[in-house]
mmCIF file of the N, C-alpha and C atoms, coordinates in Angstrom:
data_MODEL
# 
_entry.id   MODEL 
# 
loop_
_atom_site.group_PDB 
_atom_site.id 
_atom_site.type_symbol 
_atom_site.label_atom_id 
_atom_site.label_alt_id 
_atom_site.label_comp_id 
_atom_site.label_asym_id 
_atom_site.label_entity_id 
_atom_site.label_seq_id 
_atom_site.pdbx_PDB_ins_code 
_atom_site.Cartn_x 
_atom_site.Cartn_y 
_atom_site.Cartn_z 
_atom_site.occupancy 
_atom_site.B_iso_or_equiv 
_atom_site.pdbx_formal_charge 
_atom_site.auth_seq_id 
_atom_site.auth_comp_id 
_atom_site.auth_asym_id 
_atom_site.auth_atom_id 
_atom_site.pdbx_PDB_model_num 
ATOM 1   N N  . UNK A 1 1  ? -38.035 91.653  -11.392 1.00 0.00 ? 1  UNK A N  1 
ATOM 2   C CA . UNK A 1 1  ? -39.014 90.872  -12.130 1.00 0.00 ? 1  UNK A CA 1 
ATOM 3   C C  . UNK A 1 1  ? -38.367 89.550  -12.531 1.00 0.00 ? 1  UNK A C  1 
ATOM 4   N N  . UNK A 1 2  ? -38.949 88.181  -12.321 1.00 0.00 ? 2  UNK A N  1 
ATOM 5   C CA . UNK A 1 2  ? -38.472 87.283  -12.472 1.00 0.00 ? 2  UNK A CA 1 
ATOM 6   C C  . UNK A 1 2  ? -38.428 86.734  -14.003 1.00 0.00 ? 2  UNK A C  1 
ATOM 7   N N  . UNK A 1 3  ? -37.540 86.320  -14.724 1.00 0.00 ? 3  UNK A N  1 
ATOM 8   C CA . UNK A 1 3  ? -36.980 86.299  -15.914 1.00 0.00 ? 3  UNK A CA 1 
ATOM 9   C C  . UNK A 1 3  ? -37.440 85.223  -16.463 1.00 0.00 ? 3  UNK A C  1 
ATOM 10  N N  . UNK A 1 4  ? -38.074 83.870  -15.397 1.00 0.00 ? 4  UNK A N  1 
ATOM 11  C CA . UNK A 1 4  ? -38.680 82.767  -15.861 1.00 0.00 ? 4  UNK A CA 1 
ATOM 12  C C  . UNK A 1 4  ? -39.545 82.816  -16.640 1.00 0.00 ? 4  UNK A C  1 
ATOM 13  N N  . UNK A 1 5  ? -40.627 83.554  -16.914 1.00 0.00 ? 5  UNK A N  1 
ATOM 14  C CA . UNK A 1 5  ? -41.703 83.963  -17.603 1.00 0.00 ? 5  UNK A CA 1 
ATOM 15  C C  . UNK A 1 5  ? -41.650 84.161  -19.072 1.00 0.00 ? 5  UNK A C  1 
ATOM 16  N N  . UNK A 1 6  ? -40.162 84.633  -19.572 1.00 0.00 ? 6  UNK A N  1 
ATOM 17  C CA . UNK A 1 6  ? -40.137 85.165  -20.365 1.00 0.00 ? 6  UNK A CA 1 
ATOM 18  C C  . UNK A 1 6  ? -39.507 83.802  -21.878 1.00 0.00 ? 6  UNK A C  1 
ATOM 19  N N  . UNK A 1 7  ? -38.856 82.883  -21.159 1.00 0.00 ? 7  UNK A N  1 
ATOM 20  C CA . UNK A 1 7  ? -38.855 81.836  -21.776 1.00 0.00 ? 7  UNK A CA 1 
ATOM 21  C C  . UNK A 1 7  ? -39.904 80.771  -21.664 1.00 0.00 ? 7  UNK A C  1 
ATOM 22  N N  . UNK A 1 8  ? -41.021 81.203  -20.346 1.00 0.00 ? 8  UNK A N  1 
ATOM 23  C CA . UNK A 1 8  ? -42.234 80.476  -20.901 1.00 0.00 ? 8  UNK A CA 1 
ATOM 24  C C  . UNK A 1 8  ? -43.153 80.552  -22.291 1.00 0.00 ? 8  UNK A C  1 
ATOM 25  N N  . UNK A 1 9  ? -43.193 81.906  -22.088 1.00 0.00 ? 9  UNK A N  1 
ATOM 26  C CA . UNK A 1 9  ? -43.584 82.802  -23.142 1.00 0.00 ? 9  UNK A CA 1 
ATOM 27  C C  . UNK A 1 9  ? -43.304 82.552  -24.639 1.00 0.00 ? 9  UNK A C  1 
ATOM 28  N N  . UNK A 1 10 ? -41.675 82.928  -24.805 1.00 0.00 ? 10 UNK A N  1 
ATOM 29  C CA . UNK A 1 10 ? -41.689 82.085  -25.428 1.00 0.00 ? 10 UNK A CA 1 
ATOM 30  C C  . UNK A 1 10 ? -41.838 80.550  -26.303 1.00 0.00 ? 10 UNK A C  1 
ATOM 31  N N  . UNK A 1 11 ? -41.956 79.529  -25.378 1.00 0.00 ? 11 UNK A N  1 
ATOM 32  C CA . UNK A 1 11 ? -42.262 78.541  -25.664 1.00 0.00 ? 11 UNK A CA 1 
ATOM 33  C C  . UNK A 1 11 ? -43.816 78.357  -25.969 1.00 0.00 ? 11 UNK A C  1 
ATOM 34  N N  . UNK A 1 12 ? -44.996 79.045  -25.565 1.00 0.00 ? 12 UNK A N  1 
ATOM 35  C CA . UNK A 1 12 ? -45.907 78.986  -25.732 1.00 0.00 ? 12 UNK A CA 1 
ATOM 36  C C  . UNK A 1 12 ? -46.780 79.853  -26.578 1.00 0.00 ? 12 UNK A C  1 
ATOM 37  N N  . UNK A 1 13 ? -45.961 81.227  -26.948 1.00 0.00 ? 13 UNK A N  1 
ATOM 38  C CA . UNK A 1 13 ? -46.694 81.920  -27.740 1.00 0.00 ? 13 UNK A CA 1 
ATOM 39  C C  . UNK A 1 13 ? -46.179 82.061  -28.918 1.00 0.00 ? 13 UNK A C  1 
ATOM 40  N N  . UNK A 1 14 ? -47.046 81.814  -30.297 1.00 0.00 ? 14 UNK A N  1 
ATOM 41  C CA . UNK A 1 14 ? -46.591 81.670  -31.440 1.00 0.00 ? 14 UNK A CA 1 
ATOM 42  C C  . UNK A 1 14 ? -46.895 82.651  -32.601 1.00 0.00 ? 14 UNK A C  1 
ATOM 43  N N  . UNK A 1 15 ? -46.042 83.089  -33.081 1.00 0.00 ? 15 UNK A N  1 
ATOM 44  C CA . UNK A 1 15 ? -46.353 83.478  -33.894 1.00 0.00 ? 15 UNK A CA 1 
ATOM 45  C C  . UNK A 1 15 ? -45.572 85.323  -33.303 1.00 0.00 ? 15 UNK A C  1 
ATOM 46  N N  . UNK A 1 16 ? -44.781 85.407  -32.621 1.00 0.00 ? 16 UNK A N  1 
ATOM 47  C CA . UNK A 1 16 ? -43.858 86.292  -32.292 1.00 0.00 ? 16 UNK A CA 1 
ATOM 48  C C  . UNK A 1 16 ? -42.988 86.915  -33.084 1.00 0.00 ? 16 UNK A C  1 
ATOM 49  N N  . UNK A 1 17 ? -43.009 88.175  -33.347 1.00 0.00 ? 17 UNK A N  1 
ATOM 50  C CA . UNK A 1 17 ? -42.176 88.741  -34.177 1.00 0.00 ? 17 UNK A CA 1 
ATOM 51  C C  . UNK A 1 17 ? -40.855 89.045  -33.939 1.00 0.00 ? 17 UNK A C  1 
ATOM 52  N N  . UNK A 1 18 ? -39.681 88.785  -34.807 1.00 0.00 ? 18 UNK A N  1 
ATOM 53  C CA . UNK A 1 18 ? -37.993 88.984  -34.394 1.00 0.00 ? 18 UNK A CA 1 
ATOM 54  C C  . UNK A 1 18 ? -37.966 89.907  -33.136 1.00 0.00 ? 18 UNK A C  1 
ATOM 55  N N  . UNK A 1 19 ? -38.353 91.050  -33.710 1.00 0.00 ? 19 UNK A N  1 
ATOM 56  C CA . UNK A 1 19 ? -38.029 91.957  -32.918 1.00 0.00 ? 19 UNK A CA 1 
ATOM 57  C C  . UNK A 1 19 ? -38.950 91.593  -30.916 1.00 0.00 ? 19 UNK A C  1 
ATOM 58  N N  . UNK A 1 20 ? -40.094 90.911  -31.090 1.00 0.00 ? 20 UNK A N  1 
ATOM 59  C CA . UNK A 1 20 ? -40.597 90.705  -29.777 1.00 0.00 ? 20 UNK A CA 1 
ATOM 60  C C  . UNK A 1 20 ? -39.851 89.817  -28.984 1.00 0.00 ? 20 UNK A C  1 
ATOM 61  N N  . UNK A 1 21 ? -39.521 88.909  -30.153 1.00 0.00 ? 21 UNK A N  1 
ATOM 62  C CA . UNK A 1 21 ? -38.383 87.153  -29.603 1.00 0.00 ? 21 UNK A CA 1 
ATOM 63  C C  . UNK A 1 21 ? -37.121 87.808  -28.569 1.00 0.00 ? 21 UNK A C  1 
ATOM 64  N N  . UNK A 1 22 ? -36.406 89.325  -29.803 1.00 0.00 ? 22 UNK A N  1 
ATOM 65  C CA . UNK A 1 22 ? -35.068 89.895  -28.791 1.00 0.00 ? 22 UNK A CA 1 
ATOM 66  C C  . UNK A 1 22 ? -35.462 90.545  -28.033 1.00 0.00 ? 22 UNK A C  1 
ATOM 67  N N  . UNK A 1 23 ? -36.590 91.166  -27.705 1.00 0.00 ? 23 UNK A N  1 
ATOM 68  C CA . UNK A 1 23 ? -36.910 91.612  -26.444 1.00 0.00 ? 23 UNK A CA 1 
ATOM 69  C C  . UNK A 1 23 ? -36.962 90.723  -25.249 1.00 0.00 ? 23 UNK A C  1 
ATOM 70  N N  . UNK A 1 24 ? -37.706 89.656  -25.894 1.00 0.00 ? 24 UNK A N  1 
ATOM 71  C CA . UNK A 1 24 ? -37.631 88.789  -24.584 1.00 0.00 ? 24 UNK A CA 1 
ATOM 72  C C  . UNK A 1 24 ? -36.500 87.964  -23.967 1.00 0.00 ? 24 UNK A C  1 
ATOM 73  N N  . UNK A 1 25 ? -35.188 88.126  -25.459 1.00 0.00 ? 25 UNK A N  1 
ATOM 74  C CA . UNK A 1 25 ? -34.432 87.198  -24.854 1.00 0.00 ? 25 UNK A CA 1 
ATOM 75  C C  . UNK A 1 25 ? -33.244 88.255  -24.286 1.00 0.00 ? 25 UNK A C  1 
ATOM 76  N N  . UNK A 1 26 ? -33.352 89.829  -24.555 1.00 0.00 ? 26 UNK A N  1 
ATOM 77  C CA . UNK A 1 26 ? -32.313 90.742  -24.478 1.00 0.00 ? 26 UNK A CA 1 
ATOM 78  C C  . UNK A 1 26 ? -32.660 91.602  -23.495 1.00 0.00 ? 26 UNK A C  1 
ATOM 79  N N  . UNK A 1 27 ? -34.181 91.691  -23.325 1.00 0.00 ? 27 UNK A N  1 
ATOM 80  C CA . UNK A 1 27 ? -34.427 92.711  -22.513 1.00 0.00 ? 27 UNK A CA 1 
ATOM 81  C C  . UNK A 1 27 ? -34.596 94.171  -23.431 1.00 0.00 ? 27 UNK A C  1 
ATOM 82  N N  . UNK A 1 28 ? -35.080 95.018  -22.513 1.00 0.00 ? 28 UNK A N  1 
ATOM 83  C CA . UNK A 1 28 ? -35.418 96.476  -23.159 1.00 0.00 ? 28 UNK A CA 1 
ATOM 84  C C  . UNK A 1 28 ? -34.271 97.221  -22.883 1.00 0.00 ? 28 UNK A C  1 
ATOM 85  N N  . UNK A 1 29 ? -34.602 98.093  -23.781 1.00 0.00 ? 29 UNK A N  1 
ATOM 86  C CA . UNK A 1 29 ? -33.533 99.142  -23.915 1.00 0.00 ? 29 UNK A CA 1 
ATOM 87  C C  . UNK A 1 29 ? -33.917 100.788 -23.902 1.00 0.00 ? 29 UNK A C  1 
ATOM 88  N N  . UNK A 1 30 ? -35.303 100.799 -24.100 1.00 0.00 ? 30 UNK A N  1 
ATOM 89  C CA . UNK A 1 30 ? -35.900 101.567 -24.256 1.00 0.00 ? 30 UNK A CA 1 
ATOM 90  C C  . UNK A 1 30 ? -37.032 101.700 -23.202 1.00 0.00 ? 30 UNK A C  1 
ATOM 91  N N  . UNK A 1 31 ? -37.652 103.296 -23.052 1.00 0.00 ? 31 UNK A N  1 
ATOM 92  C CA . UNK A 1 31 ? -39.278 102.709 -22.532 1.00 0.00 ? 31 UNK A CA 1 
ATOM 93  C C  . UNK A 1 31 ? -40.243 102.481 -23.361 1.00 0.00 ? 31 UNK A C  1 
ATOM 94  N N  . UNK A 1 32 ? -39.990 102.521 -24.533 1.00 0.00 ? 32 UNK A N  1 
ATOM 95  C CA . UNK A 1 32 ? -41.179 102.033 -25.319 1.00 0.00 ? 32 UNK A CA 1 
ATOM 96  C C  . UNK A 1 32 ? -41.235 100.146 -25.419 1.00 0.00 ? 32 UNK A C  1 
ATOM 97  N N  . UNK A 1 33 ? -39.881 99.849  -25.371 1.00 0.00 ? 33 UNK A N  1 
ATOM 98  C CA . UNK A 1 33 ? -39.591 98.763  -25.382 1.00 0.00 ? 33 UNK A CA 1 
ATOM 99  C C  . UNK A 1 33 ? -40.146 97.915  -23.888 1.00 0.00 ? 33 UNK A C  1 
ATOM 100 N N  . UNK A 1 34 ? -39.616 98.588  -22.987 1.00 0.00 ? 34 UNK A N  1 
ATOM 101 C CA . UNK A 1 34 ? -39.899 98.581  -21.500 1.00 0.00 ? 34 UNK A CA 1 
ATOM 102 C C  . UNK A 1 34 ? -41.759 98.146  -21.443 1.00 0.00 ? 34 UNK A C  1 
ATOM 103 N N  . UNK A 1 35 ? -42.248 99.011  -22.263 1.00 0.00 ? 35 UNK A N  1 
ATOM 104 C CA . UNK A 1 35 ? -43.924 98.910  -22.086 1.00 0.00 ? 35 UNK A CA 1 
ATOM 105 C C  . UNK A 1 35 ? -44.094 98.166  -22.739 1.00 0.00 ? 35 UNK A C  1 
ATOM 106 N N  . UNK A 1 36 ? -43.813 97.686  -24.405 1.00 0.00 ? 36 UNK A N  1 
ATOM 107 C CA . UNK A 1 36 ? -44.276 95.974  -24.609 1.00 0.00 ? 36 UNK A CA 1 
ATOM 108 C C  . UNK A 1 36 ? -43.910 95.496  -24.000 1.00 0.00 ? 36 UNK A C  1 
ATOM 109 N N  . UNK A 1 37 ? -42.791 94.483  -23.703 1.00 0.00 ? 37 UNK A N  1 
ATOM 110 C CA . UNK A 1 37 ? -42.546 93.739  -22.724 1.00 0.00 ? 37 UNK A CA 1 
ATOM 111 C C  . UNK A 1 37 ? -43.582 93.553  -21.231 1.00 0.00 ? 37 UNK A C  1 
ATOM 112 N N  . UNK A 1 38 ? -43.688 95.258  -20.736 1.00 0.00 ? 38 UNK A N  1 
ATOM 113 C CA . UNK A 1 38 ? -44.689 94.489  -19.430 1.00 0.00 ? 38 UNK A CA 1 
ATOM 114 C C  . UNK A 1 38 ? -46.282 94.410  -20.372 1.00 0.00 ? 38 UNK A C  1 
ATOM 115 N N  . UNK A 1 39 ? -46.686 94.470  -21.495 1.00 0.00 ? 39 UNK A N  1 
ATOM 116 C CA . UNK A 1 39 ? -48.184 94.347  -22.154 1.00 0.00 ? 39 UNK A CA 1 
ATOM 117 C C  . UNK A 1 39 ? -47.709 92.189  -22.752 1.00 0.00 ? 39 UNK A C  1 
ATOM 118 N N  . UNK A 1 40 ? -46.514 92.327  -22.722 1.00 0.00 ? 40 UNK A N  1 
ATOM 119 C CA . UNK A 1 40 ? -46.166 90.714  -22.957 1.00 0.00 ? 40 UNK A CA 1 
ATOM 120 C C  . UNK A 1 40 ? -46.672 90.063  -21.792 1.00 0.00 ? 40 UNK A C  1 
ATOM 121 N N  . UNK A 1 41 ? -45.526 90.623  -20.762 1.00 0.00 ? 41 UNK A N  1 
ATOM 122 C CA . UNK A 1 41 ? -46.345 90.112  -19.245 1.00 0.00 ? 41 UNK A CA 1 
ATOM 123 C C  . UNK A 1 41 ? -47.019 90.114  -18.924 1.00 0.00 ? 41 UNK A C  1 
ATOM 124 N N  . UNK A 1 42 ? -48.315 91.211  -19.250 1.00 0.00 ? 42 UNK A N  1 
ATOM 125 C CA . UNK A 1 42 ? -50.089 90.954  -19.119 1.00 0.00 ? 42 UNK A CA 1 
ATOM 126 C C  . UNK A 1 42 ? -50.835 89.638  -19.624 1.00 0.00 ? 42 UNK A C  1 
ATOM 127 N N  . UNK A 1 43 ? -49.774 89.305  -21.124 1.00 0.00 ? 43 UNK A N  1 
ATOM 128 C CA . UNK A 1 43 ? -50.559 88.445  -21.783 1.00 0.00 ? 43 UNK A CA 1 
ATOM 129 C C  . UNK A 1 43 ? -50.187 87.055  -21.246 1.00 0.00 ? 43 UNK A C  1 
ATOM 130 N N  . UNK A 1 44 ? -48.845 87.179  -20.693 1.00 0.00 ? 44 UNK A N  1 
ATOM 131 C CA . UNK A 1 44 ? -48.639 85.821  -20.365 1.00 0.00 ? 44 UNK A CA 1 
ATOM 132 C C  . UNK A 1 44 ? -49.459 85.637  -18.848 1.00 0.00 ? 44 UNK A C  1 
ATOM 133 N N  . UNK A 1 45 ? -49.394 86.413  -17.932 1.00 0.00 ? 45 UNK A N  1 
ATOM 134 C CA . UNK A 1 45 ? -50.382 86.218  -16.600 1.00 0.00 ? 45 UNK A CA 1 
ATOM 135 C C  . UNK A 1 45 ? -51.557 85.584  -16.932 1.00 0.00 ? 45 UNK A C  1 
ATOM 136 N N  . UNK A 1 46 ? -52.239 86.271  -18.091 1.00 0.00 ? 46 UNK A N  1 
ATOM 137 C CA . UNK A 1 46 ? -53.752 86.072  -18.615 1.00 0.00 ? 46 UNK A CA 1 
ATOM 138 C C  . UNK A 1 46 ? -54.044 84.395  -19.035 1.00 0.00 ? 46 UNK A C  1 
ATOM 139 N N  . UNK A 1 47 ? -52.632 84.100  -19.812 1.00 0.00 ? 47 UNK A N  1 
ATOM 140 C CA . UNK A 1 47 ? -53.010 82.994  -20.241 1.00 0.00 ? 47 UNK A CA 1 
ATOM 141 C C  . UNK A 1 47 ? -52.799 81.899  -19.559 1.00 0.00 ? 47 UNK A C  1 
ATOM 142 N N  . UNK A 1 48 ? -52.199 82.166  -18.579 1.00 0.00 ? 48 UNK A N  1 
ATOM 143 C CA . UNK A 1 48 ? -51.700 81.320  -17.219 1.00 0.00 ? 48 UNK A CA 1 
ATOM 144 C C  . UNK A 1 48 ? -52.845 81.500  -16.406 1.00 0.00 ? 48 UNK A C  1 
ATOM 145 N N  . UNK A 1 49 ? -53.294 82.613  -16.403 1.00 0.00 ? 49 UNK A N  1 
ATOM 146 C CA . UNK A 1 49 ? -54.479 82.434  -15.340 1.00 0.00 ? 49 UNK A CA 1 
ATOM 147 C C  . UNK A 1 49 ? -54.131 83.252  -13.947 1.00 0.00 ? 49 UNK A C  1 
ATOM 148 N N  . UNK A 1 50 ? -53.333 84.102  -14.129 1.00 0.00 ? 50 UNK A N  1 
ATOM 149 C CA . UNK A 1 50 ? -52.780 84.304  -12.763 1.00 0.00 ? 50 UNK A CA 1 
ATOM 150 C C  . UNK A 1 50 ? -53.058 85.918  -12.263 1.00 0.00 ? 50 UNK A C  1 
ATOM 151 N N  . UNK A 1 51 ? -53.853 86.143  -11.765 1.00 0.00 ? 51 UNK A N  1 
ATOM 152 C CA . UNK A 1 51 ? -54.688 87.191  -11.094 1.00 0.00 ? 51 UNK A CA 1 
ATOM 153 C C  . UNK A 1 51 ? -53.891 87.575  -9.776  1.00 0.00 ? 51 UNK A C  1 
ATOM 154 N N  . UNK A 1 52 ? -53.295 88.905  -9.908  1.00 0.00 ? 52 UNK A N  1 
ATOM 155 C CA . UNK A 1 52 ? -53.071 89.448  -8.530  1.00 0.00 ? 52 UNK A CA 1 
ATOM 156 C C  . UNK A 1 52 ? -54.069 90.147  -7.830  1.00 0.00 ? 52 UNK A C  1 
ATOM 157 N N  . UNK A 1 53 ? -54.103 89.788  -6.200  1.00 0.00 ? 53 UNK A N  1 
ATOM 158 C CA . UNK A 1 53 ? -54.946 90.992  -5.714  1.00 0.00 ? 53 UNK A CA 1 
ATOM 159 C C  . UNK A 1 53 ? -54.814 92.196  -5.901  1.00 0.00 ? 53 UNK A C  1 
ATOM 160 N N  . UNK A 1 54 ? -55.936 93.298  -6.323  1.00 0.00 ? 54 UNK A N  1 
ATOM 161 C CA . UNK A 1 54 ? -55.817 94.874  -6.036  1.00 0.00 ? 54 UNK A CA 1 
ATOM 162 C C  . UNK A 1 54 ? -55.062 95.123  -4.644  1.00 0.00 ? 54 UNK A C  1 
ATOM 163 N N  . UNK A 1 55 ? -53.543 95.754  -4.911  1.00 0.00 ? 55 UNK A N  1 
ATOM 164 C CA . UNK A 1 55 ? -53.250 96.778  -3.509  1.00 0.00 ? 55 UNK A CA 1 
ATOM 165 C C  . UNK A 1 55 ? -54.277 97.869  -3.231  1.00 0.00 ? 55 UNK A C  1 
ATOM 166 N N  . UNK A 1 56 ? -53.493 97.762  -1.616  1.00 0.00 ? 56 UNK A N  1 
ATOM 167 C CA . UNK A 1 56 ? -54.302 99.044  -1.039  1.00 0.00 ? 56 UNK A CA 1 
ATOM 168 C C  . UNK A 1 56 ? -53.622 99.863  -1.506  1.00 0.00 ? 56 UNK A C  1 
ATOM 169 N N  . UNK A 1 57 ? -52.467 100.592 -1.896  1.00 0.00 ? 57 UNK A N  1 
ATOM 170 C CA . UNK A 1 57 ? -52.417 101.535 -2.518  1.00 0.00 ? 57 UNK A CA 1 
ATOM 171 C C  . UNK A 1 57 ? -52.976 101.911 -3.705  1.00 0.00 ? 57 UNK A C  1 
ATOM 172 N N  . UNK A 1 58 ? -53.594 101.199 -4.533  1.00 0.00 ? 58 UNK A N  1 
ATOM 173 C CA . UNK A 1 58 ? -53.748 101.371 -6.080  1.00 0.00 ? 58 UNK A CA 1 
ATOM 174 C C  . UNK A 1 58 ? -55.256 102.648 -6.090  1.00 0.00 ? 58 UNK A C  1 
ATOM 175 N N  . UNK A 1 59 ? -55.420 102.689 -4.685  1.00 0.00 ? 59 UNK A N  1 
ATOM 176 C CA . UNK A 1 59 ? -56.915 103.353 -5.309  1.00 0.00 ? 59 UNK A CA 1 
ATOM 177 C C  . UNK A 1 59 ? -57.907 103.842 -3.772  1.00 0.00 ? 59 UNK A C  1 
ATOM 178 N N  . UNK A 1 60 ? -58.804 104.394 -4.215  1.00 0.00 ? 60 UNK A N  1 
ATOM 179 C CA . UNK A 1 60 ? -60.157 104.683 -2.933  1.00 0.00 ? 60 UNK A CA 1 
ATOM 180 C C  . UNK A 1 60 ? -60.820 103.554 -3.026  1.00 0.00 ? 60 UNK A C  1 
ATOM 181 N N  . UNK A 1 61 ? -60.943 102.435 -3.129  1.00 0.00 ? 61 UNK A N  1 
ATOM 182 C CA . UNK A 1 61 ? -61.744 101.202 -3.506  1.00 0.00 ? 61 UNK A CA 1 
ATOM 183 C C  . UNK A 1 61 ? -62.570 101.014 -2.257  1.00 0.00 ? 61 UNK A C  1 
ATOM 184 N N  . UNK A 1 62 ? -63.680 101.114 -2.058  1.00 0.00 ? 62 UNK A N  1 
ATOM 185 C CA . UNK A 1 62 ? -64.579 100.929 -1.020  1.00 0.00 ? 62 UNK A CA 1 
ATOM 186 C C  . UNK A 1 62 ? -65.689 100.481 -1.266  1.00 0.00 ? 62 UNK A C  1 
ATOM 187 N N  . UNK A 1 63 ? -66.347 99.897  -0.917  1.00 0.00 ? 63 UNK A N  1 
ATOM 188 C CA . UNK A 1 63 ? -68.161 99.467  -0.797  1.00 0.00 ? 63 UNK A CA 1 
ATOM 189 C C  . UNK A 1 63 ? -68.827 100.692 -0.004  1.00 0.00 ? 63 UNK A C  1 
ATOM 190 N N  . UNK A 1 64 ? -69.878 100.753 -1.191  1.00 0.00 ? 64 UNK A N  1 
ATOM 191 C CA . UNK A 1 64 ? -71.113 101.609 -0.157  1.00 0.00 ? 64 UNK A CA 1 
ATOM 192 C C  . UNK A 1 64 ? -71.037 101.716 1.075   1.00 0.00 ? 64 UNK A C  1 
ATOM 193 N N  . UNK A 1 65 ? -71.265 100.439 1.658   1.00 0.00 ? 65 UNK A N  1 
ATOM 194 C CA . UNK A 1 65 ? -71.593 100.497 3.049   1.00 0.00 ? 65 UNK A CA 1 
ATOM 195 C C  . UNK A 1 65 ? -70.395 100.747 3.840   1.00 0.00 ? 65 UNK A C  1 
ATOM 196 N N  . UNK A 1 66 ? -68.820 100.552 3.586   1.00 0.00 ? 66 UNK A N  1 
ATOM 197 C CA . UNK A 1 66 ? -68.243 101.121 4.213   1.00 0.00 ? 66 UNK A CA 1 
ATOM 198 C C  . UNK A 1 66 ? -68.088 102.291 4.070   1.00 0.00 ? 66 UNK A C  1 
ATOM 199 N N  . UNK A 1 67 ? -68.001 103.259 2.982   1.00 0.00 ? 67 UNK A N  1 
ATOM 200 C CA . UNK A 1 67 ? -68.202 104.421 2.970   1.00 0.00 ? 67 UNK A CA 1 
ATOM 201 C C  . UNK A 1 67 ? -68.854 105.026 3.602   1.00 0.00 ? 67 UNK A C  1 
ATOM 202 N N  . UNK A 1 68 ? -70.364 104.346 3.597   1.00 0.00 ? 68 UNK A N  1 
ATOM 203 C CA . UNK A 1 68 ? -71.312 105.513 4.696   1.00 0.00 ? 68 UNK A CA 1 
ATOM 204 C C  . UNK A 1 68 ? -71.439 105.293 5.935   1.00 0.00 ? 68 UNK A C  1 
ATOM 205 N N  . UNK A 1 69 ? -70.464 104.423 6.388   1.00 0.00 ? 69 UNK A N  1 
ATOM 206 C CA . UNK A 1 69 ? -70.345 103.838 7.684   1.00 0.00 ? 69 UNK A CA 1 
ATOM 207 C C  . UNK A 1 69 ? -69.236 105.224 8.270   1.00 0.00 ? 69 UNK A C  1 
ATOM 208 N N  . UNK A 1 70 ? -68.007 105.160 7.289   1.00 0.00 ? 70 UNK A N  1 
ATOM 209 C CA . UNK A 1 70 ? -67.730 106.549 7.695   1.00 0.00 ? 70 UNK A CA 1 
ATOM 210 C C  . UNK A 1 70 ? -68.165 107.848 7.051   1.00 0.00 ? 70 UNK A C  1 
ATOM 211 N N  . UNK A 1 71 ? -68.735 107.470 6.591   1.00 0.00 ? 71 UNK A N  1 
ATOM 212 C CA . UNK A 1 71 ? -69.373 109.613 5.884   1.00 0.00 ? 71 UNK A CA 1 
ATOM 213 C C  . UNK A 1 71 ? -70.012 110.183 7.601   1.00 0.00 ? 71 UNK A C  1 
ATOM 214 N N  . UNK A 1 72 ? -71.031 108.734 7.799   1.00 0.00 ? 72 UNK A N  1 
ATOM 215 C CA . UNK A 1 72 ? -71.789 109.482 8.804   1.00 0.00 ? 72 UNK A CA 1 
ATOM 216 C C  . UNK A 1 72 ? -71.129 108.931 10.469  1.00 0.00 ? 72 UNK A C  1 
ATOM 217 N N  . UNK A 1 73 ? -69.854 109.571 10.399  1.00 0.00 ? 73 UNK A N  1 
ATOM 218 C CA . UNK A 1 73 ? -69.571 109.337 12.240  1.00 0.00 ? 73 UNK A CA 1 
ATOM 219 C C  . UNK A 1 73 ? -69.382 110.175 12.633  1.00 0.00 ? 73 UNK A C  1 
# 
């Protein structure tokens, strides 16, 4: 995971608590710690604007019509 983000972050989000500031500048240590940090990284994508495509692994994701294109062959 690229580390740039995390001093964007900082610079742009205010109002960060001690303990969120050394996460971002120390890294996790924990998995609880581990999971703010990536809910940080949600927020910073969001506010950047930056949308990944859905993988094909993530799911059955299909349209109707392809579905019944194969239900019925």
């Amino acid at each position: 995971m690229d580390k740039q983000w995390r001093h964007e972050y900082l610079e742009m989000k205010a109002g960060l608590s001690k303990f969120q500031i050394s996460l971002l500048e120390n890294g996790p240590q924990q998995l609880a710690q581990a999971w703010l940090l990536g809910a940080m990284h949600q927020d910073y994508k969001r506010i950047k604007g930056i949308k990944e495509p859905p993988s094909k692994e993530s799911g059955n994701q299909t349209s109707f019509k392809e579905w019944s294109r194969q239900s019925y062959k």
